[in-house]
C-alpha positions, 0 to 999 in steps of 0.5 A, a space after each residue: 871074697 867070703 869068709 863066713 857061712 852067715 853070722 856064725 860059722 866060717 865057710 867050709 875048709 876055713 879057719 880064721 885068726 881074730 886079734 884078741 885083746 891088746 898085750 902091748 903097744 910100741 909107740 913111735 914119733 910117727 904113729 905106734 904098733 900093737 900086739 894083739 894075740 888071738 886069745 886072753 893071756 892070763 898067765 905066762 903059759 897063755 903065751 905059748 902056741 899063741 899067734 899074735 896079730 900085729 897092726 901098725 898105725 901111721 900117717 903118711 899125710 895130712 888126714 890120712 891114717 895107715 894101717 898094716 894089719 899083719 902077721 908073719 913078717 918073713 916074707 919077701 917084699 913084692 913088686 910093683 907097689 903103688 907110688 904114693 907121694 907120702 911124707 913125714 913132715 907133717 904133725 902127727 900126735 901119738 898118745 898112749 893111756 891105760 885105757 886106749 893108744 890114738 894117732 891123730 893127724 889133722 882132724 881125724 884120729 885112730 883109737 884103739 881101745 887097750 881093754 876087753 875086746 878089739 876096736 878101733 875107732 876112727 874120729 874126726 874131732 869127736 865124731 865116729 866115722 867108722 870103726 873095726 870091731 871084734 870080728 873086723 880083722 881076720 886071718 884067715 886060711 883056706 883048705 889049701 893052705 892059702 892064707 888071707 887077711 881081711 879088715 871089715 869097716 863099719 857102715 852106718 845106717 844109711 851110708 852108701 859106698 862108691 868108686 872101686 873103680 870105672 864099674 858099670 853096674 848099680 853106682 852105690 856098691 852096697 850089697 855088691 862083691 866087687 874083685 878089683 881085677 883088670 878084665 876086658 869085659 866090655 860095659 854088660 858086666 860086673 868086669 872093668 877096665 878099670 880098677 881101682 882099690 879106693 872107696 868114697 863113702 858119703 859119711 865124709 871118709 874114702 878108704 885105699 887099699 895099697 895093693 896093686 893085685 888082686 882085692 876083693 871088697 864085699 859092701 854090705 854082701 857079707 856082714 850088711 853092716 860093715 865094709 869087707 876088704 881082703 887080700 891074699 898073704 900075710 898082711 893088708 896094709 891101707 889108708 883111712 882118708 879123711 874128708 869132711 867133704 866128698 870133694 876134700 876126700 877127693 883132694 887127699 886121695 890124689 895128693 897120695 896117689 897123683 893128680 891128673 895132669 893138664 891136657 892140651 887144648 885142641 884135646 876138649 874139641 870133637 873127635 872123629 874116628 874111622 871107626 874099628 872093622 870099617 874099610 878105610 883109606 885116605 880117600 875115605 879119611 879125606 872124604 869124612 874131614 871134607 863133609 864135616 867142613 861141609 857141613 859146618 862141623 866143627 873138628 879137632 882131631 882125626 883118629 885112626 883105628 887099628 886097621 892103619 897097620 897092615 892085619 895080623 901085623 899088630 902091633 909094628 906101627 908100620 902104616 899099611 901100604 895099600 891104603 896109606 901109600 904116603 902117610 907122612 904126606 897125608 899128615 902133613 894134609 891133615 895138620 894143613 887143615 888145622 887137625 890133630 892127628 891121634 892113632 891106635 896102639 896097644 902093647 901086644 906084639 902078634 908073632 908076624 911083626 917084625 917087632 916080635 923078633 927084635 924084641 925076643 931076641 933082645 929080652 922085651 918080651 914077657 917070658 915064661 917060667 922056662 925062658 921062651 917068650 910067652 904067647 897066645 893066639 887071642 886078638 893077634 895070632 902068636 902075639 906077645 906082650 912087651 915086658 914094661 918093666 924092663 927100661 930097654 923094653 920101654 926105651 924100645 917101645 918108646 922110639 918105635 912111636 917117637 918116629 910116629 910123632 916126627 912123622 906127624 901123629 900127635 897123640 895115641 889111643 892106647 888100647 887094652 892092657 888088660 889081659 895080662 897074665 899071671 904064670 910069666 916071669 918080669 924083667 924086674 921080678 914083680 910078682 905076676 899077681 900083682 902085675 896084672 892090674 899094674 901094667 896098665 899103670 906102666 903102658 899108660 905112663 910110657 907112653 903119656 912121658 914119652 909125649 911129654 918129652 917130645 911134645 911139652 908139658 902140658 900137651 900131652 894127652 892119650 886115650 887110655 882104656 885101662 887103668 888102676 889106682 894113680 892112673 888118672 896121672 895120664 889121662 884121657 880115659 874112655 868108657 870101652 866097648 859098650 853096646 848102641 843102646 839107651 841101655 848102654 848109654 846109661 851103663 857108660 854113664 854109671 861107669 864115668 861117675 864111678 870112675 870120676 869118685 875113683 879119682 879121675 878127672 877126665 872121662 869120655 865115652 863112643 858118641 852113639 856106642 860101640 857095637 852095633 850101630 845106633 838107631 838115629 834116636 840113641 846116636 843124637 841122643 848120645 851125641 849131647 851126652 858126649 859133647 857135654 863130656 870132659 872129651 867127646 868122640 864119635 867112634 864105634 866097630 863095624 860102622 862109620 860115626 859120621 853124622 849124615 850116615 843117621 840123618 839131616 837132623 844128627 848133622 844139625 844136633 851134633 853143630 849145635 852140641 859141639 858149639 856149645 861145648 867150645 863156647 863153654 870152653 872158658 867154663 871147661 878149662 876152668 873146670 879141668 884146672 881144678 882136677 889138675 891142681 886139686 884131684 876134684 873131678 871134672 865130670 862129678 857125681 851129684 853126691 860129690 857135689 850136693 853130700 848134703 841132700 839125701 836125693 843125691 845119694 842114689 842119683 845115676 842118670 845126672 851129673 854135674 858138669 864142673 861145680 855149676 852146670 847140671 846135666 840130665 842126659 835124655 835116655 829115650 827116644 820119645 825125650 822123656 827124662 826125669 831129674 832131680 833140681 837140688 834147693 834153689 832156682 836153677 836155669 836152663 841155660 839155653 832157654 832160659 828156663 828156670 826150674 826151683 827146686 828141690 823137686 823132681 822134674 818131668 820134661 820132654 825134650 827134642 833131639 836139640 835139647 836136653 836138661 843142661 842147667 846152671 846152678 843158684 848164682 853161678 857165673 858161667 864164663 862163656 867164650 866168643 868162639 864156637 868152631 874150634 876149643 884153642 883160643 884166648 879164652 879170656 878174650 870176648 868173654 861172657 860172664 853170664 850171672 844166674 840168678 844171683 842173690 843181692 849182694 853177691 860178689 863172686 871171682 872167676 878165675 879163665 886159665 889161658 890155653 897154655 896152662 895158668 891164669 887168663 884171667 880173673 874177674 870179680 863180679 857183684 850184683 846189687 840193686 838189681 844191677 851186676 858190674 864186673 872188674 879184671 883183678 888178674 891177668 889180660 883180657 882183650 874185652 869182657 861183658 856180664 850178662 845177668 839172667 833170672 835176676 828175680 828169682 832170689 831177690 
């Protein structure tokens, strides 16, 4: 949101409130407050017809500085807020002098200065990170009387931004109004699904804003020099993250606000759905599994979309009789040929459910301000919402679906949750506003505790649609609905790696798009982005994903592809154990990785998959694609080609390929077997070395399937010649295998 007309005037109708210089200051074991009144006191009577603002310094982490910024206090305290996992153990120093008040904790140190004009800087040793200058915080009221407070960051000189959630748009906000505001807008807009109110900066330092409604970020678009925040009230509260490292900024934020949690398995293997409008039944289901096995298709898990359930009926979770006469015995069909089984569900109850009533009469239902349930005809007519901050509600909506595990299905796709409005009244009395983006975050949570509770720690998984700061607890999450196009392939793109510097670990997408259907070209081009994916899954709306439905060739491009994402298996889970155990993303921006070199600030069309594998999706039909290849030799690591870098490269690829390279010195750890994602990963391991330096000695770690260590290798390469040696855990035989050993000796 805006508040200024240019440098010098405020916009029409606004006045604003600017903390002046600092009258006094409170200090505390933990952190300190200041008094700041809104203009210069020179004498007793300055005091009088005199706001004060007041902003409160605290660390609730290790490397993290809270700030309130705030001015009345008599308001009611609102609901929901996010959980963050905040404490007091660790040490903090408060330091109070004539000329400035600092709160320091690890490296990272807020110092406001006492005299003249209002500034804090924020330092790390003594270095400036960013800083709040004179016009930073504001309190500022409209002609309506609603009053705003918002905090301006600085940027340094070029410093980009990133995250603010899944956007689909340019992947450095700079210059960009962004509304952290939940909408079902698809991928073609600046509207998203998720999220997120935290922004990663590449000068080493991410900021959260600790508000679950409505924020409204301006970076760079209304003072180019600063990052704007702001929200609607009477106070901000939020939390300058220290780094030095992108990745260590990644650690801190989800130590605050929740890591993601382990995946099952059978989860990283391919998906395949019956598509949305498609007709289906489970001939045609059966028809599908025959032709994948028939065509040495590799595939995990079935996915049923919306239409399993009779139309105009959703949500009732009652399988639709005329097409699956006898559900519980397809699945067990199903689970006989080694499938998972996933199905749709959203939280909206339509008014022909039996639901409906059952939950109206019991008060699960979101109701208006006069007590009737409220309702809408958008997506399913009369439908409802269930109120998920109610616990009977939740008791409620979770049995409905436990009956859907005893009969069989193993995971959910929990869709939607976004269009949540903000005139209804909660069980609980949460304020609407800040609902609106929260209940993704109690839908999702829902169901991921009830599939741990029945399925085991560790095995639970959904596909999530929605989502807001903390959600990346319950993964998976995918793109939305997105169009079958190159262009949307690159917007899908955008999306995951803005997603992934918001915090989440797992990410995937519709193999080919979702509306329309794809030319065969964008479908096995979009096929080798997906498979080299944290999850992969063909999907789309009104056409089937199967393979020979585009060509004999997208059959022979999607075996290739999926055998090497389960060889890389070893690598994968890996890669996931360190999103679980520390916040870093599987799928990770290049400037995540690489903070150092100024190409990879801007670079939107690749990626690095874990910390070693580099990937360029191709985005055009001829096969052209250019990349950047950071410092070093890198390798192809299906032909073998090595590229030396940095530089920028032009290739040309078929269908069967794409730029997918390991990094200087990585030890890929490849697996023995290429048709299914669960085995004993550490057993027949390959640990390819690529092009290693003399003398180097690496350790790689190879989880076991159910969680924890497999194995642990240690690999040295000298004279030419590299040896490996299990210093950790079990495994039944293991090779090394070097490659480009020349490059760097």
């Amino acid at each position: 949101m805006k508040f200024t007309d240019g440098y010098w005037l405020l916009r029409p109708g606004f006045s604003v409130l600017r903390p002046g210089t600092v009258e006094s200051v409170e200090p505390d074991e933990r952190g300190f407050t200041v008094f700041a009144p809104t203009g210069r006191i020179t004498g007793r009577g300055d005091t009088l017809n005199r706001p004060v603002v007041t902003v409160r310094f605290f660390s609730p982490a290790p490397g993290v500085v809270g700030v309130t910024v705030g001015h009345h206090h008599g308001g009611l305290s609102k609901q929901p807020r996010f959980a963050l996992s905040a404490g007091d153990e660790h040490p903090v120093t408060v330091e109070v002098t004539g000329d400035s008040a600092s709160l320091t904790t690890g490296e990272l140190t807020a110092r406001v200065t006492l005299v003249d004009r209002w500034r804090v800087d924020f330092l790390r040793g003594d270095r400036l990170v960013t800083s709040s200058t004179e016009r930073s915080v504001g309190i500022a009221t409209d002609g309506e009387g609603r009053t705003y407070v918002h905090e301006r960051l600085a940027l340094g000189v070029g410093e980009t931004v990133y995250g603010l959630g899944e956007r689909f748009g340019p992947f450095v906000k700079n210059g960009q109004t962004v509304d952290i505001w939940n909408a079902d807008g698809g991928t073609a807009s600046e509207q998203a699904y998720k999220n997120v109110p935290f922004y990663l900066s590449s000068a080493g330092y991410g900021v959260f804003v600790d508000h679950p409604e409505h924020v409204s970020f301006e970076i760079g678009s209304e003072v180019v020099s600063q990052t704007q925040f702001s929200v609607e009230g009477q106070s901000l509260t939020y939390y300058l993250i220290d780094g030095p490292t992108p990745k260590d900024v990644l650690r801190r934020y989800t130590a605050l606000t929740g890591r993601p949690a382990r995946v099952p398995a059978w989860s990283y293997g391919l998906w395949l759905s019956t598509s949305f409008t498609t007709p289906y039944d489970e001939r045609t289901v059966t028809e599908f599994i025959d032709g994948m096995a028939e065509r040495d298709l590799p595939l995990s898990v079935f996915h049923f979309d919306c239409f399993w359930m009779r139309q105009f009926h959703w949500v009732d979770f009652v399988w639709d009789p005329a097409t699956f006469p006898d559900p519980e015995g397809m699945l067990r069909r199903l689970h006989e040929r080694g499938l998972k089984v996933c199905v749709w569900i959203n939280p909206y109850i339509a008014q022909r459910s039996y639901l409906f009533e059952e939950g109206r009469q019991a008060g699960y239902l979101v109701r208006n301000p006069d007590g009737s349930v409220w309702q809408w005809d958008r997506w399913q007519a009369g439908m409802a919402l269930v109120d998920f901050t109610n616990p009977d509600a939740v008791a409620w909506f979770s049995g409905k679906l436990r009956a859907l595990l005893d009969m069989g299905v193993d995971c959910f796709k929990t869709d939607f949750g976004e269009r949540i409005p903000t005139d209804v009244v909660w069980h609980d009395g949460s304020d609407p506003q800040r609902m609106h983006n929260y209940y993704a975050h109690l839908y999702n949570r829902a169901v991921f505790e009830l599939l741990e509770a029945e399925r085991g720690i560790g095995e639970a998984v959904v596909f999530a649609r929605s989502a807001t700061a903390g959600g990346q607890q319950f993964p998976v999450h995918w793109g939305g609905d997105c169009e079958s196009t190159f262009a949307a392939m690159a917007e899908s793109l955008r999306g995951g790696l803005s997603l992934s510097a918001s915090g989440f670990g797992y990410w995937s997408h519709d193999i080919g798009g979702f509306e329309g259907t794809p030319d065969p070209a964008v479908f096995k081009r979009w096929i080798a982005f997906g498979l080299l994916s944290s999850h992969s899954r063909l999907h789309g709306s009104g056409s089937y994903r199967v393979p020979w439905a585009f060509d004999d060739e997208a059959v022979e491009v999607l075996r290739h592809f999926t055998r090497l994402k389960l060889r890389l298996m070893p690598y994968l889970a890996a890669a996931a154990e360190e999103a679980h155990h520390d916040g870093v993303p599987v799928m990770r921006p290049m400037v995540v990785e690489f903070p150092d070199d100024p190409a990879a600030a801007y670079l939107d069309r690749q990626y690095m998959l874990g910390p070693d594998l580099l990937v360029a999706p191709v985005l055009s039909a001829d096969g052209r694609v250019t990349f950047w290849v950071p410092a070093g030799t890198w390798t192809h690591v299906v032909t073998g080609e090595q590229l030396t870098g940095p530089a920028w490269v032009d290739q040309q690829h078929g269908f069967d390929s794409l730029p997918v390279l390991a990094r200087p010195g990585a030890v890929l750890a490849v697996g023995s077997t290429h048709d299914r994602p669960d085995y004993a990963w550490a057993d027949g391991v390959e640990l390819r070395l690529y092009a290693p330096a003399e003398g180097q000695r690496t350790r790689v770690r190879v989880p076991s399937p159910g969680g924890g260590l497999g194995a642990e290798f240690e690999i040295r390469y000298a004279d030419g010649a590299a040896t490996a040696g299990l210093v950790g855990g079990e495994s039944s035989g293991y090779t090394v295998v070097v490659v480009g050993a020349e490059a760097n000796r």
